[in-house]
C-alpha positions as CSV (number, residue, x, y, z in Angstrom):
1,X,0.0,0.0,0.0
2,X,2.1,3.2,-1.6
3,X,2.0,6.3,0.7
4,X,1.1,9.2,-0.9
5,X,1.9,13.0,-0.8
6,X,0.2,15.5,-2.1
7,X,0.3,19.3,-3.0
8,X,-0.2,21.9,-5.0
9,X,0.6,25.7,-6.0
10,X,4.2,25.4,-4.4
11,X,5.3,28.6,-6.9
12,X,9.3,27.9,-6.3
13,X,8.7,27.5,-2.7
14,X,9.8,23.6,-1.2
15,X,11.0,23.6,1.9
16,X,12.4,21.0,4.3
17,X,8.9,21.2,6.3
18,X,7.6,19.7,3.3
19,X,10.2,17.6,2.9
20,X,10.3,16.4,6.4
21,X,5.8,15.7,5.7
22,X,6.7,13.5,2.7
23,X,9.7,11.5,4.2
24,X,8.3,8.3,4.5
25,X,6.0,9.0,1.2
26,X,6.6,6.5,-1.3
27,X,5.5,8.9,-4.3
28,X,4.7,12.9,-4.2
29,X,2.0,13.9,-6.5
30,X,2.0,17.7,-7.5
31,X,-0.9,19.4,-8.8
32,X,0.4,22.1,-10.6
33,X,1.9,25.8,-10.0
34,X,5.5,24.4,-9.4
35,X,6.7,28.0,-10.1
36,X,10.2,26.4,-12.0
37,X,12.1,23.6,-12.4
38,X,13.9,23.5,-9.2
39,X,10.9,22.5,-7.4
40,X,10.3,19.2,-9.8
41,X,14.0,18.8,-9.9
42,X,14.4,18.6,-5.9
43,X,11.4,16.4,-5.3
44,X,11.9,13.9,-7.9
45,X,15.8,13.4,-6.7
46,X,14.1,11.7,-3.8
47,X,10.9,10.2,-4.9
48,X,8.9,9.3,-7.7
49,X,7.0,12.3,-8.8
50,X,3.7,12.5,-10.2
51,X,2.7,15.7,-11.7
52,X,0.7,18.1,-14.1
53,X,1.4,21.9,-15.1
54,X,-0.6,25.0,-13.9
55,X,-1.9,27.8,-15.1
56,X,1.6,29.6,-13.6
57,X,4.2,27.4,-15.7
58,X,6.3,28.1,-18.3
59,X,7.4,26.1,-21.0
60,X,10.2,24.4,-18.8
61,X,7.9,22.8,-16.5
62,X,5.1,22.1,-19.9
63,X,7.8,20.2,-21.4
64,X,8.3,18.1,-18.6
65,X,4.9,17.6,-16.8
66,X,1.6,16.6,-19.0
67,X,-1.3,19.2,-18.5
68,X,-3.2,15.9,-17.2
69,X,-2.4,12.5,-15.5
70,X,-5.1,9.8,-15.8
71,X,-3.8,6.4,-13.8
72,X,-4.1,3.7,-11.8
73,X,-3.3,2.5,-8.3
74,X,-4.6,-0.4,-6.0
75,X,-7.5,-0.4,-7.7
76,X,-8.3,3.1,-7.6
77,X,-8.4,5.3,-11.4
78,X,-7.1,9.0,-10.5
79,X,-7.4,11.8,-12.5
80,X,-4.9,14.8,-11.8
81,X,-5.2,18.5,-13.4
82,X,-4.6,22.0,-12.2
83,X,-7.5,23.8,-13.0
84,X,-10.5,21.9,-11.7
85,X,-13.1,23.3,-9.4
86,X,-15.4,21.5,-7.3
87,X,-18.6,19.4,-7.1
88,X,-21.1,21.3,-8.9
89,X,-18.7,23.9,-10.0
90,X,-16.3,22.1,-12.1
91,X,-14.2,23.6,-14.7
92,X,-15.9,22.6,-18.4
93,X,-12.5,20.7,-19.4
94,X,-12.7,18.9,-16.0
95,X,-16.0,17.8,-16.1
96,X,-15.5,16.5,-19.8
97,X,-12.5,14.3,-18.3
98,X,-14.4,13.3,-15.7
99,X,-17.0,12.3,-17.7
100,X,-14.9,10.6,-20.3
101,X,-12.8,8.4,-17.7
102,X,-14.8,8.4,-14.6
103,X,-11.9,8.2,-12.2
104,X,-12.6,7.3,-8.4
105,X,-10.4,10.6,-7.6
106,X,-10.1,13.6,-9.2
107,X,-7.5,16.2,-8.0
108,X,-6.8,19.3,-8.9
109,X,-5.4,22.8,-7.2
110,X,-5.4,25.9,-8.3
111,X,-7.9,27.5,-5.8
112,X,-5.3,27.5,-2.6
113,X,-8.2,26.5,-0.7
114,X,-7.7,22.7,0.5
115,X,-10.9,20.8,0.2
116,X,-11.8,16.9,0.1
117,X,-15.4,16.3,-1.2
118,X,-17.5,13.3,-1.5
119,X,-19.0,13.7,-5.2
120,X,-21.9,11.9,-5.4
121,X,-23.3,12.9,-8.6
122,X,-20.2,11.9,-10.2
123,X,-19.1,8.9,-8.0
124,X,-15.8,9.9,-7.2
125,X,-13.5,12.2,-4.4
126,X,-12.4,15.5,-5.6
127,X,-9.2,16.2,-3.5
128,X,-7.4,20.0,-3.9
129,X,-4.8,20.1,-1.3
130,X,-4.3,23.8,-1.3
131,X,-1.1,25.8,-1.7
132,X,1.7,24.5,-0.2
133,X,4.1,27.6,-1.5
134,X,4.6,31.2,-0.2
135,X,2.9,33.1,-3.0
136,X,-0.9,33.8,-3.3
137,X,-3.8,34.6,-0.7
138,X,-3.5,32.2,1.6
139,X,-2.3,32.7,4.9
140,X,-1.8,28.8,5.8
141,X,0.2,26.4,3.4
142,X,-1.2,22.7,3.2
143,X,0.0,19.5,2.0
144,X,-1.7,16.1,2.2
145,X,-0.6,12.6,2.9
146,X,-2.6,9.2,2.1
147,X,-2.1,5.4,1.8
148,X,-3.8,3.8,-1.4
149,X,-5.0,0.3,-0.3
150,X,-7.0,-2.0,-2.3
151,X,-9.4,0.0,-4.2
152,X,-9.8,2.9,-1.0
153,X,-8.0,6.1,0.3
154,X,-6.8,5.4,4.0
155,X,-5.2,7.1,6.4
156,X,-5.6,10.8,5.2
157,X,-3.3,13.5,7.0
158,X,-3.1,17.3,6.4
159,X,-0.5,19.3,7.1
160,X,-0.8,23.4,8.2
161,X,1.9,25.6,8.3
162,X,2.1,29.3,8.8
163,X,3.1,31.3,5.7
């Protein structure tokens, strides 16, 4: 059962706090907004990385990350993009993925607002895990942690730290 970690919307800003939160992780996944290469270069030293461009990237980070991830895990289909929105407020291109694949677990960022939501109409979890980076509204950074165990999501953790 891979242990997960999760963020978003670092905008060149990893740090060892994050570090330190995704230690033991087995993958990190990144949801876009990595601000430059640096941050993809420093994660992926360690572990295997996972991740999709945002809105915020140039063509460095476009050249090296897809603008979506559609896999599979224990069971589980995920579908990862930047841009998303939320249950009843999905972006168009997002629900047209979601639609098309119908993944178990849909994450996205973007929004620097962390938010896990049961999605009933469409049978999945939307996941955002907010902005882990310095840069943007928010006034608490947040990362996420998770096992992926035969076909479920266990163990979730969240991470807060001041910006």
């Amino acid at each position: 059962m891979p242990l997960i970690g999760l963020l978003s919307d670092t905008h060149c800003h990893y740090d060892s706090k994050l570090e330190e939160f995704f230690r033991d992780a087995d993958e990190v996944w990144h949801a876009g907004d990595f601000g430059n290469l640096a941050v993809s270069d420093t994660i992926s030293a360690t572990k295997k990385l996972r991740g999709v461009y945002g809105n915020c990237d140039g063509t460095d980070i476009r050249q090296v990350h897809p603008y979506i991830q559609l896999f599979e895990m224990e069971g589980l289909r995920f579908l990862m993009m930047h841009i998303g929105g939320y249950p009843g407020r999905y972006d168009y291109r997002a629900q047209q993925l979601i639609t098309a694949h119908a993944p178990d677990v849909f994450i996205c960022g973007h929004s620097h607002i962390l938010k896990v939501v049961n999605d009933k109409k469409n049978n999945l979890i939307c996941i955002n895990p907010g902005a882990a980076g310095i840069q943007g509204f928010h006034t608490v950074r947040t990362a996420i942690r998770f096992e992926v165990s035969n076909g479920s999501l266990r163990e979730m953790e969240v991470a807060e730290w001041k910006r």
